[in-house]
mmCIF file as gemmi writes it, N, C-alpha and C atoms, coordinates in Angstrom:
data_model
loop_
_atom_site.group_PDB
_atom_site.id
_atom_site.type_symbol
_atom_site.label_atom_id
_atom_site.label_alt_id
_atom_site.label_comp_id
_atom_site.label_asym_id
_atom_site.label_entity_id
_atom_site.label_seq_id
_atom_site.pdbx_PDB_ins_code
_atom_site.Cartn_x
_atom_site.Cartn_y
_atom_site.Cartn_z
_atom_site.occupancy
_atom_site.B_iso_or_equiv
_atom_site.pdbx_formal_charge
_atom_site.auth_seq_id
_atom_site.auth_asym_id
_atom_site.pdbx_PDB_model_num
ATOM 1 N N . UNK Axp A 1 ? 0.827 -1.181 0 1 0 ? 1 A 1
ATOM 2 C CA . UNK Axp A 1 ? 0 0 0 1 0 ? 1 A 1
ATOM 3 C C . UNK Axp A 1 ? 0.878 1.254 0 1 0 ? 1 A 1
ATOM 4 N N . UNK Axp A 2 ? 0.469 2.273 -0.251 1 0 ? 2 A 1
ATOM 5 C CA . UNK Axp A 2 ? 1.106 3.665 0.473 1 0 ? 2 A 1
ATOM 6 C C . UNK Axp A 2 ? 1.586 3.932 0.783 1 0 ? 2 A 1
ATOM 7 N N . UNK Axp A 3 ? 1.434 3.474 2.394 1 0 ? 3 A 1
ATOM 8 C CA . UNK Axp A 3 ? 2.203 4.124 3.708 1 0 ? 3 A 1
ATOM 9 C C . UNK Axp A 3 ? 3.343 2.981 3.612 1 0 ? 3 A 1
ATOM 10 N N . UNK Axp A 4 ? 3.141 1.916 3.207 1 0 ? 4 A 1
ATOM 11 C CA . UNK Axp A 4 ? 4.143 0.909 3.145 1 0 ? 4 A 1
ATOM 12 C C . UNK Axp A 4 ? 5.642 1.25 2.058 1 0 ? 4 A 1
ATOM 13 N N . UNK Axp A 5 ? 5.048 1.888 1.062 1 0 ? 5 A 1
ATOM 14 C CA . UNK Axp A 5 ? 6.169 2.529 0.194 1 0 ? 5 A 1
ATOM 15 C C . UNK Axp A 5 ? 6.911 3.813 0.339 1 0 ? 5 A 1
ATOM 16 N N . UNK Axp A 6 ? 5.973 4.517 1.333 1 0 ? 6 A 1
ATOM 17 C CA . UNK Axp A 6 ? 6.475 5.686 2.158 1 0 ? 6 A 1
ATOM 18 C C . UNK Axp A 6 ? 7.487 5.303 3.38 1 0 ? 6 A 1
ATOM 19 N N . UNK Axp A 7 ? 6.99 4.18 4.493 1 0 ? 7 A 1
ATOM 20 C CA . UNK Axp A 7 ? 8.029 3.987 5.215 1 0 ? 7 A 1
ATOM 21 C C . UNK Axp A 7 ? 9.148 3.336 4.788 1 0 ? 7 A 1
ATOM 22 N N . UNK Axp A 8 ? 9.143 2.415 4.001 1 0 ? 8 A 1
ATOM 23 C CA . UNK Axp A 8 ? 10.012 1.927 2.951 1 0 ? 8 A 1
ATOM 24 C C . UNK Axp A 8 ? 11.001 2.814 3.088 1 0 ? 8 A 1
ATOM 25 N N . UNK Axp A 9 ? 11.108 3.966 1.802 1 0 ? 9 A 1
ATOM 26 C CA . UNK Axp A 9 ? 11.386 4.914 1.439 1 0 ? 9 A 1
ATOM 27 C C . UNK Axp A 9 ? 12.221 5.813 2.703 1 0 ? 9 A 1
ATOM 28 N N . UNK Axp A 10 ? 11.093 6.391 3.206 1 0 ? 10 A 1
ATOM 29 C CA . UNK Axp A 10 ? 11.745 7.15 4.382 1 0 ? 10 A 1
ATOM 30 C C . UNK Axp A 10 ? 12.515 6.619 4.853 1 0 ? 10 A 1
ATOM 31 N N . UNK Axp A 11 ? 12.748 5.3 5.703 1 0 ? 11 A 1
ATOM 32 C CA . UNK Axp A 11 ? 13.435 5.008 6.512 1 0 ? 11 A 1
ATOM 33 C C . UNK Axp A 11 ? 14.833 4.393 6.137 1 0 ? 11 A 1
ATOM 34 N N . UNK Axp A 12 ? 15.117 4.025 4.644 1 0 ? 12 A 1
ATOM 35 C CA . UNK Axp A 12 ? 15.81 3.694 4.095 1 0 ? 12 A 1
ATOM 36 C C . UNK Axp A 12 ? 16.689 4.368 3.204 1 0 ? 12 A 1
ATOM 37 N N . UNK Axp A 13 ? 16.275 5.76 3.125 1 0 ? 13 A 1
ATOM 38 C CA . UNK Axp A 13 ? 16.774 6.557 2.368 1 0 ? 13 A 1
ATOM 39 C C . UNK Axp A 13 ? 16.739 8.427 2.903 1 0 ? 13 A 1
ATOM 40 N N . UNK Axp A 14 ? 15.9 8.368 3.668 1 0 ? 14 A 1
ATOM 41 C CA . UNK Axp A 14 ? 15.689 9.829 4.395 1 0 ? 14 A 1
ATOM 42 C C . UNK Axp A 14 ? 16.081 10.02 5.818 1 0 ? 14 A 1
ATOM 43 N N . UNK Axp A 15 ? 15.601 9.188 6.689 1 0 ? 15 A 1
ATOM 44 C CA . UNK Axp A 15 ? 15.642 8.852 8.008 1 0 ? 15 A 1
ATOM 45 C C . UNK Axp A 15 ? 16.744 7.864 8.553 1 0 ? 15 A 1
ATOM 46 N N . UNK Axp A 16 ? 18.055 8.219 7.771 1 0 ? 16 A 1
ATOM 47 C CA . UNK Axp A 16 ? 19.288 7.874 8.508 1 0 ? 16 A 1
ATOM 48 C C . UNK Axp A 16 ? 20.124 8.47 9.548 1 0 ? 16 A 1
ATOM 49 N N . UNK Axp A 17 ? 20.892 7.507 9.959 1 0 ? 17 A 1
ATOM 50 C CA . UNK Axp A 17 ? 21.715 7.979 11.153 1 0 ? 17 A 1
ATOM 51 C C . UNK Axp A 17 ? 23.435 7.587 10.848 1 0 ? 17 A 1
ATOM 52 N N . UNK Axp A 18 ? 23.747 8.587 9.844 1 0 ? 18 A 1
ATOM 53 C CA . UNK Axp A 18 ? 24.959 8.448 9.591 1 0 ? 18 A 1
ATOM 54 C C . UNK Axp A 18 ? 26.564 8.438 10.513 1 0 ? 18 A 1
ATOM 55 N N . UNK Axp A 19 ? 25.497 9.043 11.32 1 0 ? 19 A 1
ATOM 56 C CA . UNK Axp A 19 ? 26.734 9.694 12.529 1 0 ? 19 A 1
ATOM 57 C C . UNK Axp A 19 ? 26.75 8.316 13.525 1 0 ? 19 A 1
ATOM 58 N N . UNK Axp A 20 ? 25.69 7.367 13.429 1 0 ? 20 A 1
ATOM 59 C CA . UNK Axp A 20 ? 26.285 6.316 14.068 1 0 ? 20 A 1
ATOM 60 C C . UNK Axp A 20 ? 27.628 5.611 13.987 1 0 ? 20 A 1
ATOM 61 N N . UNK Axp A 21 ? 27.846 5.691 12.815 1 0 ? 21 A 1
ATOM 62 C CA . UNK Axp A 21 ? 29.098 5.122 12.678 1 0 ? 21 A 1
ATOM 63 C C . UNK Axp A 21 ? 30.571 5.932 12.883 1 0 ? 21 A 1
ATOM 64 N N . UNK Axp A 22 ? 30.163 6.688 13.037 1 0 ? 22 A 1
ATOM 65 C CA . UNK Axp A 22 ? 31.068 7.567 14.021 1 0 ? 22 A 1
ATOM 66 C C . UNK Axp A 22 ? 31.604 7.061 15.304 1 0 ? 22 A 1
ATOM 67 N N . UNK Axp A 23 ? 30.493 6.83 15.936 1 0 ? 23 A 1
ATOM 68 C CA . UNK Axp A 23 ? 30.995 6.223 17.637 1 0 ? 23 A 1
ATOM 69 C C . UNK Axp A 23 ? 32.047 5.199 17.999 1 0 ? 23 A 1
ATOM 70 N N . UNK Axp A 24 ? 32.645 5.645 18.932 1 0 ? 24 A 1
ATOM 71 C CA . UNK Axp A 24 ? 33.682 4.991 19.634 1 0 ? 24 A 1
ATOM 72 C C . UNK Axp A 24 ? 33.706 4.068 20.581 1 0 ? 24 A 1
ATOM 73 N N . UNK Axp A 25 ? 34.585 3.406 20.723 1 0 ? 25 A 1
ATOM 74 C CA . UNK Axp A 25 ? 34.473 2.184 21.588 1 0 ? 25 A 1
ATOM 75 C C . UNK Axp A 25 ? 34.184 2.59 22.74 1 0 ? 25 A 1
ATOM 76 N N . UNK Axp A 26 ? 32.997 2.632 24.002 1 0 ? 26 A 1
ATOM 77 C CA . UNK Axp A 26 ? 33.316 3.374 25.098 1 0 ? 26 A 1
ATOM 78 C C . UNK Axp A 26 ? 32.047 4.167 25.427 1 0 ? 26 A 1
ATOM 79 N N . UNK Axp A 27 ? 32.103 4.912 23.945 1 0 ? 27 A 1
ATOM 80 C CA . UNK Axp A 27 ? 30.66 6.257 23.411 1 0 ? 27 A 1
ATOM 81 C C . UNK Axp A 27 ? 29.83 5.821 24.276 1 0 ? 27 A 1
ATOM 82 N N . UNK Axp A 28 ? 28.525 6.434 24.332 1 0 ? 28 A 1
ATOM 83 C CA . UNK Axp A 28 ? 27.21 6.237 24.89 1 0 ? 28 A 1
ATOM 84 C C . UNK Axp A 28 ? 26.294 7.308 23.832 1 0 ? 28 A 1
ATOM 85 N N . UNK Axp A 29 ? 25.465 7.085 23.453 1 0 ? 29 A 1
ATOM 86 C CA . UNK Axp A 29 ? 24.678 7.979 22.809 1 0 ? 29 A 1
ATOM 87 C C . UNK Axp A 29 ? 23.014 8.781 23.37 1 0 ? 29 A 1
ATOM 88 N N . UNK Axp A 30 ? 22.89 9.75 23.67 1 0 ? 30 A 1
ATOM 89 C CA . UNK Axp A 30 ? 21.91 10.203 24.934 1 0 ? 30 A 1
ATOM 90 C C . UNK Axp A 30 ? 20.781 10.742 23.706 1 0 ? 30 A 1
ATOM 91 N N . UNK Axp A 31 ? 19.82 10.679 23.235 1 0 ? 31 A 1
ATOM 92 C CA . UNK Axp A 31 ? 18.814 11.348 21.924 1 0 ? 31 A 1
ATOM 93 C C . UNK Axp A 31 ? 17.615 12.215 23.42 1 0 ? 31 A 1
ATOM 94 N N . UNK Axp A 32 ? 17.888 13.48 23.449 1 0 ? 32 A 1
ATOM 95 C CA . UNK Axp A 32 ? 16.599 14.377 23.887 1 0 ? 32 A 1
ATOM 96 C C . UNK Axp A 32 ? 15.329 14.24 23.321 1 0 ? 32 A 1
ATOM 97 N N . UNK Axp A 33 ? 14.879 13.964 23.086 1 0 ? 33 A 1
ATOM 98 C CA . UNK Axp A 33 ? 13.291 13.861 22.299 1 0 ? 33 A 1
ATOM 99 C C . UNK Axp A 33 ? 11.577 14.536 23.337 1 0 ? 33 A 1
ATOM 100 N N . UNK Axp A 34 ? 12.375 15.365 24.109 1 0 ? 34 A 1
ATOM 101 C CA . UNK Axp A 34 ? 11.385 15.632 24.778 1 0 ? 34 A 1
ATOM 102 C C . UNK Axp A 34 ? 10.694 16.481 24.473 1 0 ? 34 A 1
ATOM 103 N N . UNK Axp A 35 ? 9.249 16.275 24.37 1 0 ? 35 A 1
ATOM 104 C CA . UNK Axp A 35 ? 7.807 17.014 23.688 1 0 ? 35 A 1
ATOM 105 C C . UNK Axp A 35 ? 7.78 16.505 22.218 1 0 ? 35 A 1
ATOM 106 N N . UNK Axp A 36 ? 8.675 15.417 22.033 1 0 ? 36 A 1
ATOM 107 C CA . UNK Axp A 36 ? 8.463 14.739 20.463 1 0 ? 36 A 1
ATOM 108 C C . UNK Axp A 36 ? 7.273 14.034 20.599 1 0 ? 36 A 1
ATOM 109 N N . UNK Axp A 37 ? 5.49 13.768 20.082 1 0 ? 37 A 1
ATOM 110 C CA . UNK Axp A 37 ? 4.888 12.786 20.38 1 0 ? 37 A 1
ATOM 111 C C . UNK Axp A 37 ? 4.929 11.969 19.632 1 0 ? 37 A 1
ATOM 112 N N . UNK Axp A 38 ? 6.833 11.645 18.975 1 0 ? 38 A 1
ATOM 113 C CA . UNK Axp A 38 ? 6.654 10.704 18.034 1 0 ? 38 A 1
ATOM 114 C C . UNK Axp A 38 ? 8.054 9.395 18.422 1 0 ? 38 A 1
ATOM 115 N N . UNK Axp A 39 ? 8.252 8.532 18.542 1 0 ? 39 A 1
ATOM 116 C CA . UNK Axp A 39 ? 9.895 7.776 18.314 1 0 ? 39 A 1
ATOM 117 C C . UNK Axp A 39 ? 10.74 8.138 17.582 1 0 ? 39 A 1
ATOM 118 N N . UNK Axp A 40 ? 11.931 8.91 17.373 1 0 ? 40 A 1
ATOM 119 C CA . UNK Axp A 40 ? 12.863 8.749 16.816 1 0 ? 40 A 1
ATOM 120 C C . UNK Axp A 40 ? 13.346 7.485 16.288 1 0 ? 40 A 1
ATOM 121 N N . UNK Axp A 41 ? 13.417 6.797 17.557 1 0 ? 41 A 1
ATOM 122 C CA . UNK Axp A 41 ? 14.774 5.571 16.864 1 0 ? 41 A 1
ATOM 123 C C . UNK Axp A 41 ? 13.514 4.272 17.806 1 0 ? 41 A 1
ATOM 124 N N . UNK Axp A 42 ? 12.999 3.239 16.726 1 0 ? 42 A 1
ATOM 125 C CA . UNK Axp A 42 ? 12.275 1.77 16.605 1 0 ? 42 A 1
ATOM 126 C C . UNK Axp A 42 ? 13.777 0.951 17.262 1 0 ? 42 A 1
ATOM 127 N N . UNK Axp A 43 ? 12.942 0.002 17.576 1 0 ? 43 A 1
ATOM 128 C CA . UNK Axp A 43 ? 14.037 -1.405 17.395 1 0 ? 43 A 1
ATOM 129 C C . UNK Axp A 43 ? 15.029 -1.631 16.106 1 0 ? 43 A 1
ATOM 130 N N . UNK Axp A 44 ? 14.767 -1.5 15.045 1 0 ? 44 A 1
ATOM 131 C CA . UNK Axp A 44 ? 15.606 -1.676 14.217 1 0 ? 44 A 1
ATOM 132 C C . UNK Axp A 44 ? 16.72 -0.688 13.785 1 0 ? 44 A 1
ATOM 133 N N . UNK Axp A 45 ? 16.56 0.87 14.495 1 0 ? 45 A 1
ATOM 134 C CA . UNK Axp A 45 ? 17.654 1.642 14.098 1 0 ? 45 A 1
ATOM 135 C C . UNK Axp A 45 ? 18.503 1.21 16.215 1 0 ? 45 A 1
ATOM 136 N N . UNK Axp A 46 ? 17.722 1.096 16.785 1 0 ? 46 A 1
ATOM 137 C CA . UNK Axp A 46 ? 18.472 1.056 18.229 1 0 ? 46 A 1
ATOM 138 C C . UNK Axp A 46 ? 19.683 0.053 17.836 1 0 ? 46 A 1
ATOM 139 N N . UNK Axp A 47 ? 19.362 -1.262 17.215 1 0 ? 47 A 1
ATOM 140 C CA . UNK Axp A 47 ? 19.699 -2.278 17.001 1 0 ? 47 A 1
ATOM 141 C C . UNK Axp A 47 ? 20.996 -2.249 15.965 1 0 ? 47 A 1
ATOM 142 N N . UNK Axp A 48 ? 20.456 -1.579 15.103 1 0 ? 48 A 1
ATOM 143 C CA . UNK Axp A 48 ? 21.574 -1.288 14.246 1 0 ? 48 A 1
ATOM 144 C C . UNK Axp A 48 ? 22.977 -0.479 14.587 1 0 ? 48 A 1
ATOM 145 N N . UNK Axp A 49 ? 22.622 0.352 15.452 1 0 ? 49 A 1
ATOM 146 C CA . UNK Axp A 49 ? 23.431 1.114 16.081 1 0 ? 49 A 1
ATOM 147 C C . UNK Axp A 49 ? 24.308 0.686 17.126 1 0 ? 49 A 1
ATOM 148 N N . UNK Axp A 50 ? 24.272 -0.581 17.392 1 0 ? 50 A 1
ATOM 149 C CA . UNK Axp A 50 ? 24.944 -1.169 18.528 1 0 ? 50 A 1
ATOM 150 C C . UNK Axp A 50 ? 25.796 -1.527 18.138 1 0 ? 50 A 1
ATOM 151 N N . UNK Axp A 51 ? 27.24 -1.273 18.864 1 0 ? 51 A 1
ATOM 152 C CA . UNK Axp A 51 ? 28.706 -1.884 18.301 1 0 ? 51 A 1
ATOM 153 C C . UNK Axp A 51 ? 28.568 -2.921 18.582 1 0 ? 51 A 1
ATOM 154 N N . UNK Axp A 52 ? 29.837 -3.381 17.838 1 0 ? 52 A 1
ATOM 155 C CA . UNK Axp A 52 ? 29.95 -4.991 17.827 1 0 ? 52 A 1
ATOM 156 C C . UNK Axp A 52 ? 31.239 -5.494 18.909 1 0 ? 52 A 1
């Protein structure tokens, strides 16, 4: 549907987090989101973002 080719889209091509790969062994990453009534970061970008 739609919204399915929109989140698609967005999240794969608009709604990156390039600067993750930036972080250092050690880092901690803190996201403010306060008065957002929306998620920034799902399970799958938290997830992705985790060093190895």
């Amino acid at each position: 549907d739609d919204y399915t080719a929109w989140s698609n889209n967005y999240y794969s091509e608009i709604c990156i987090y390039p600067w993750a790969k930036d972080e250092l062994d050690g880092y901690f990453m803190a996201i403010d989101v306060s008065g957002v009534d929306a998620g920034l970061m799902g399970s799958e970008n938290a997830l992705g973002c985790k060093m190895a």
